[in-house]
N, C-alpha and C positions, 0 to 999 in steps of 0.2 A: 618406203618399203613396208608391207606387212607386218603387223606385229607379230612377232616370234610366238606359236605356242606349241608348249612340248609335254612331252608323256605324263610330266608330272601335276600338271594342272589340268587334264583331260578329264579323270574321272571325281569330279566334283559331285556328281551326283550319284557317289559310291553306295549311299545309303536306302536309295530308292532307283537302283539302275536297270528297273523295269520302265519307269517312269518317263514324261515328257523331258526334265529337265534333263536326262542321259543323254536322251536322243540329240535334243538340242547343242549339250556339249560337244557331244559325238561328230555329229556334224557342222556346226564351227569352226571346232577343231582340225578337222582334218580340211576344210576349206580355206583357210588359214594357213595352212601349212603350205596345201596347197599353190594358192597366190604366193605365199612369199619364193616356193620354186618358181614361179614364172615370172615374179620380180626377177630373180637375179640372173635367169637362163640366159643375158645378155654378157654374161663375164662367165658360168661355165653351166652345164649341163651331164646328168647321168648317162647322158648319149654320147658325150666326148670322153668317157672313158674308153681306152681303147679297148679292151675285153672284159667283159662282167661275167663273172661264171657263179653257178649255185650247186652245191652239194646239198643234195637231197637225202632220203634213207628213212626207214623207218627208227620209232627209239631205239638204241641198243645196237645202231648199225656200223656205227665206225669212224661219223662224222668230223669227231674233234679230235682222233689220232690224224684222219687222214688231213686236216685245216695243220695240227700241229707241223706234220712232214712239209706242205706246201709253204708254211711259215721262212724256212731255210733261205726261199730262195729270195733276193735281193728288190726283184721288180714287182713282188705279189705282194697286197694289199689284204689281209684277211680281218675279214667281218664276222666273229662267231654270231650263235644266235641270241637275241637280248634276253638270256634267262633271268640276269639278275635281276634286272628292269620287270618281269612279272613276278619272282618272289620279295620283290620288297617295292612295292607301289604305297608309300606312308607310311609304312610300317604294315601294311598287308601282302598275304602270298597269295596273290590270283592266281598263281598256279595250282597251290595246294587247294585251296577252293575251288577251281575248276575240278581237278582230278577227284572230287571227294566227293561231286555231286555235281556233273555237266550238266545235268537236264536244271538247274537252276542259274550255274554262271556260265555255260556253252557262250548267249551273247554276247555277257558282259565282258569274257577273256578274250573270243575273237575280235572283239572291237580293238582293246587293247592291241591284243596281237598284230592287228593291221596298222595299228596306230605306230608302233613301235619300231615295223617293219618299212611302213614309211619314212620315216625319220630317219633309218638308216640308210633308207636308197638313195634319200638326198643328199646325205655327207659329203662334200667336196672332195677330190680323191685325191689320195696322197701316195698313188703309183700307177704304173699304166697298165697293170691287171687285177680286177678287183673277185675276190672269192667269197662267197659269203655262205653263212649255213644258212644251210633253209633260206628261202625267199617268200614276196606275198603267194607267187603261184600255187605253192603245195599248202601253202595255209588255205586260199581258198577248196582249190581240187581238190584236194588230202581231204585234213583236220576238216571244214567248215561241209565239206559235202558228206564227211561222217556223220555228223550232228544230226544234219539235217536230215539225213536217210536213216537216223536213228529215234528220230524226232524228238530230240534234245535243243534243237532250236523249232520253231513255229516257224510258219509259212511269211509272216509278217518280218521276223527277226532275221531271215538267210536273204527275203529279197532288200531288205537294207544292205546285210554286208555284200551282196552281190551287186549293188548297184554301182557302192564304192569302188571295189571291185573295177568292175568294168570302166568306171569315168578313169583310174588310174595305171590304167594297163591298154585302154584303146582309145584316149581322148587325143588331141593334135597335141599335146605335148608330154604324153605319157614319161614318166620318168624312169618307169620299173620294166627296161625292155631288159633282159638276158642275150649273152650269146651262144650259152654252153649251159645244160644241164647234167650233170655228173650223177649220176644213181648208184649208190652203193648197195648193191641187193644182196639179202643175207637172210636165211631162214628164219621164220619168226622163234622159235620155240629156242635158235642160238641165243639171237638177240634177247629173249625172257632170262636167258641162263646169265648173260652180260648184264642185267638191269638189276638182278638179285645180286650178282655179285657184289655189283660199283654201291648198292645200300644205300641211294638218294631218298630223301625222307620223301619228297612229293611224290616217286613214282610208283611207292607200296600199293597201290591201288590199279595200278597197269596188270591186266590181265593179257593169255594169249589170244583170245578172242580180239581183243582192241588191236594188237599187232597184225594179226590177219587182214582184220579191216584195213588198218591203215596198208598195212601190202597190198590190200585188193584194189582201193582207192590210186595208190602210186601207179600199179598197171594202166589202169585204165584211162591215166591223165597221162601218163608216158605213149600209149599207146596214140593220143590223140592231137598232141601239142604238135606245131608248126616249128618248135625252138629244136635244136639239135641237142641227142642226147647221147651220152657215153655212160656205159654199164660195167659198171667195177664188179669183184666177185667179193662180197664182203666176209664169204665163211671163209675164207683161208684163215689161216694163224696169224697172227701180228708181223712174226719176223718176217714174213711171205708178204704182207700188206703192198710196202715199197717198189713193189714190184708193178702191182696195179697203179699208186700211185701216180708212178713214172708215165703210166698210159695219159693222163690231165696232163703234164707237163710235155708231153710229147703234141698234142691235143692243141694246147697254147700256143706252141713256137709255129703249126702249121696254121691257127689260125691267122695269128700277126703277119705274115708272110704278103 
């Protein structure tokens, strides 16, 4: 079997991750990861779970009340998304560093990001409906096509992540298939009022401009994806939430059928 490598030994070349040495980890890394899923594909696989679903959203959208609610039920397997894993990589916040100044760590956090998000997808599953927030799809269409149309990453830096990308979403053993993409959509300027409230130190730097984007980005990858998509209404009130909800869980039972 493959030797194991995981999130925390990935960014070795923290200090220069502009550099050859990043790249190299970079890519090791995740071919390594890799191999060791198609070592084990013989005992289980991301495709033998029986439903994989992604709740998407822009920030401030409703994501982790609504993972909370879907939590209740018995046979859902909820994957949030690995924030903690970017604000403390050694004792570093790649997140806060991202948000403080993309156009210098835009690469070096989606690398991460994908890196992260890989490692989740491979988790062995511990029920026969997996939910996860965010997945790699909206990291690349979303987040990494913002960047890049923002030109916070260079033409060199998006065709890397887009390479990866691509070998781990359309290769013969791709592990990151979805069956359900869930969009909770929600005015941006609510979701600004939800971001200032909740006072996360990373995301003082989130403007309404970035929310738009990333709204206009989610269209436009909703608009074109092949995967089936259900659209929540996320400006309701909280109490009202469950009600949408209920739409994902109704969603599930007819796709198991």
């Amino acid at each position: 079997m493959a030797t194991k490598i995981t999130s925390r030994n990935f960014f070795l070349g923290y200090q220069n991750h502009k550099g050859l040495f990043l790249l190299v980890g970079h890519l090791s890394a995740i071919l390594f990861i890799f191999l060791s899923f198609q070592a084990e594909a013989a005992e289980w696989s991301p495709d033998k779970i029986p439903l994989t679903i992604s709740v998407e959203g822009i920030i401030g959208a409703g994501k982790s009340q609504c993972l909370s609610y879907l939590s209740t039920y018995d046979t859902v397997e909820i994957q949030p998304e690995p924030v903690e894993a970017w604000q403390n990589w050694d004792n570093i916040n790649l997140l806060d560093l991202f948000y403080q100044d993309p156009c210098t760590y835009g690469y070096l956090f989606q690398n991460y990001v994908q890196l992260t998000l890989l490692e989740r997808h491979l988790q062995p599953p511990r029920n026969n409906i997996r939910i996860m927030e965010r997945s790699i799809y909206s990291s690349h269409h979303v987040f990494q096509r913002h960047l890049s149309e923002s030109l916070e990453l260079d033409e060199i830096e998006n065709r890397l992540l887009t390479s990866w990308f691509d070998l781990l979403t359309t290769g013969p053993t791709h592990p990151m298939h979805l069956d359900l993409i869930v969009y909770i959509r929600v005015d941006p300027l609510k979701a600004l009022e939800r971001i200032q409230d909740r006072n996360r130190w990373e995301e003082r730097f989130i403007s309404l401009d970035y929310l738009e984007s990333l709204e206009h980005y989610h269209k436009q990858w909703l608009m074109q994806t092949q995967i089936p998509v259900l659209i929540l209404d996320g400006n309701k009130p909280l109490n009202q939430m469950p009600e949408e909800y209920e739409k994902i869980v109704k969603s599930m039972m007819t796709m198991l059928k």
